[in-house]
C-alpha positions in Angstrom: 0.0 0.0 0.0 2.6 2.6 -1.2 1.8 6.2 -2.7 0.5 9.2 -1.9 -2.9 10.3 -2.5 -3.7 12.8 -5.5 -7.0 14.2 -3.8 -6.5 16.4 -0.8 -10.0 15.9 0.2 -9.7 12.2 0.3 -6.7 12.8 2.3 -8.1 14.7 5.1 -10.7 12.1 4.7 -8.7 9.3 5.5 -6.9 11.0 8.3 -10.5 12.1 10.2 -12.0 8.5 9.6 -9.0 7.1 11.4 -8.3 8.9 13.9 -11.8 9.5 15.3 -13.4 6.1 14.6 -15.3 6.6 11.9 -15.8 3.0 10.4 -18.2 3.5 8.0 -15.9 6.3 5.9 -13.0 4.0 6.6 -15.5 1.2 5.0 -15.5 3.5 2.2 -12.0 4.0 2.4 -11.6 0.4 1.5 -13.6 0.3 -2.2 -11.9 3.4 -3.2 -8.8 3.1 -5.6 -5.8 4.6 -3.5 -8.4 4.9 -0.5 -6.2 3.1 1.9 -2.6 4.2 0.8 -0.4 6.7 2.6 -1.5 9.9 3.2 0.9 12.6 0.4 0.6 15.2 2.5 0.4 13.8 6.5 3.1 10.9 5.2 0.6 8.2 7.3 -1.6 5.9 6.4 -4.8 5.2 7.6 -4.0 2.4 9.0 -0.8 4.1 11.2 -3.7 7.2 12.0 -5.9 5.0 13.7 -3.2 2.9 16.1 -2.0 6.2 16.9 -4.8 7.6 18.3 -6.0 4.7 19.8 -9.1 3.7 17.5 -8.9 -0.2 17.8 -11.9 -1.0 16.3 -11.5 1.1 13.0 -8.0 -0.5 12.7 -9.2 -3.6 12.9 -11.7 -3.0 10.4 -9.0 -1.6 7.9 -7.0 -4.5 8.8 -10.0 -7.1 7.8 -10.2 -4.6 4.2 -6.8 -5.6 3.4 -4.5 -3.3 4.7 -1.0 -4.5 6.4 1.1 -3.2 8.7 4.2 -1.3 7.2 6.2 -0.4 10.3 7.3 -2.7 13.1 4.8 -0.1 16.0 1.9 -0.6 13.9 2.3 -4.8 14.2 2.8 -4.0 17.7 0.1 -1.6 18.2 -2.1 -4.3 16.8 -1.1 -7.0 18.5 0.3 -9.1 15.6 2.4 -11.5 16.6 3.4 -13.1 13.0 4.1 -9.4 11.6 6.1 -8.0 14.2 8.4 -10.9 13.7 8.9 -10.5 10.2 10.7 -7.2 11.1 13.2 -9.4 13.0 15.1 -11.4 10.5 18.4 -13.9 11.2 20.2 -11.7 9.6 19.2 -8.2 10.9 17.8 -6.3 13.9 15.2 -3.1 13.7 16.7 0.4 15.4 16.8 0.7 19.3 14.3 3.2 18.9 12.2 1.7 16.5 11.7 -1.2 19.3 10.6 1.4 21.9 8.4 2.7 20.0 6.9 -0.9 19.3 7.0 -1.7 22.8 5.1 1.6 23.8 2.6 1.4 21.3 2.0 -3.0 22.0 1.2 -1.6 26.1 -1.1 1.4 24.9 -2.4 -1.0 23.1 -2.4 -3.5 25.9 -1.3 -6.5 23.4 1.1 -8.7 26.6 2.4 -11.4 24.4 3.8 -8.8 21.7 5.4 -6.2 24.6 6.7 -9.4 26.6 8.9 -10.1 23.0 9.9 -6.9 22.8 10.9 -6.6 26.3 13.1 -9.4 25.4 14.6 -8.0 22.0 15.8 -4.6 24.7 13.0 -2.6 24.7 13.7 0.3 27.5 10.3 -0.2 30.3 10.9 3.2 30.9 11.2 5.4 27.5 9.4 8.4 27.1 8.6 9.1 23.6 8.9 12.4 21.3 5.2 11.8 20.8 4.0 11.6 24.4 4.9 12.6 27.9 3.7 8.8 28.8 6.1 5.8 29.6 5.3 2.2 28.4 3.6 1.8 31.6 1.4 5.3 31.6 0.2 4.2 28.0 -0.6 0.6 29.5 -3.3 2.3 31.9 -4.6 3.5 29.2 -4.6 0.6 27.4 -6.7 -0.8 30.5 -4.7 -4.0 30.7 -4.1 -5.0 34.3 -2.0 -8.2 33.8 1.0 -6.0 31.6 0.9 -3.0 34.4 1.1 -5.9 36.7 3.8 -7.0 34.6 5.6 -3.9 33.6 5.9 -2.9 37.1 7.2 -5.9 38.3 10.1 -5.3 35.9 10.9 -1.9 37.0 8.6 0.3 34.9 7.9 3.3 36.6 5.1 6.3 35.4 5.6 10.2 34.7 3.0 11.0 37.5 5.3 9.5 40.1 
């Protein structure tokens, strides 16, 4: 799903469906030549928009129409095991902060098993992103997750708040 879109308006369209849950304009998204591509002028995809602001459900629907994780935090954001392993070859290893940023978006996300991997491949429990003043653990509790704030704290995550 490479490219950017030519329409503008389509563009903003797919950016406000995704980030504010719109499913039936991300529905729409989905018949539309291009509709699910990356965003020309936000350089994000539907797809990335939604995970980012925390719209499960719409992801999960654009994920159902065919779209596919393109970076290794959007895999993690969702959860998907299979995926986030392809972005750990024999013969290669993703960034340090590209992990982080994995491993923060698998707790907002609450997704245990994927975080628990990525703990293991030396992501930092206690990273603050550029994005948000939240560690792994702040974006778990958002995530609503009790067994990987259980988890994260017993292995020294701490929270901004204190």
């Amino acid at each position: 799903m490479n490219g950017a879109y030519a329409d503008p308006k389509r563009s903003t369209l797919s950016r406000a469906g995704a980030s504010n849950g719109d499913a039936p304009i991300c529905k729409e998204l989905a018949v539309i030549p291009g509709g699910l591509k990356p965003d020309g002028n936000a350089g994000t995809t539907p797809l990335a928009e939604s995970i980012r602001t925390g719209n499960w459900s719409v992801a999960k629907r654009l994920i159902d129409c065919g779209c596919r994780p393109t970076q290794l935090w959007e895999a993690a954001g969702m959860g998907m095991r299979f995926e986030v392993l392809e972005f750990f070859p024999d013969w290669a290893r993703p960034e340090q902060d590209q992990i982080d940023a994995a491993f923060w978006h698998a707790c907002r996300g609450g997704r245990v098993v994927v975080a628990i991997f990525l703990f293991d491949q030396g992501a930092d429990v206690n990273r603050v992103p550029a994005w948000a003043p939240l560690t792994p653990l702040d974006a778990a509790y958002l995530g609503g997750r009790g067994e990987l704030i259980d988890w994260l704290s017993a292995h020294g995550a701490t929270s901004c708040g204190g």
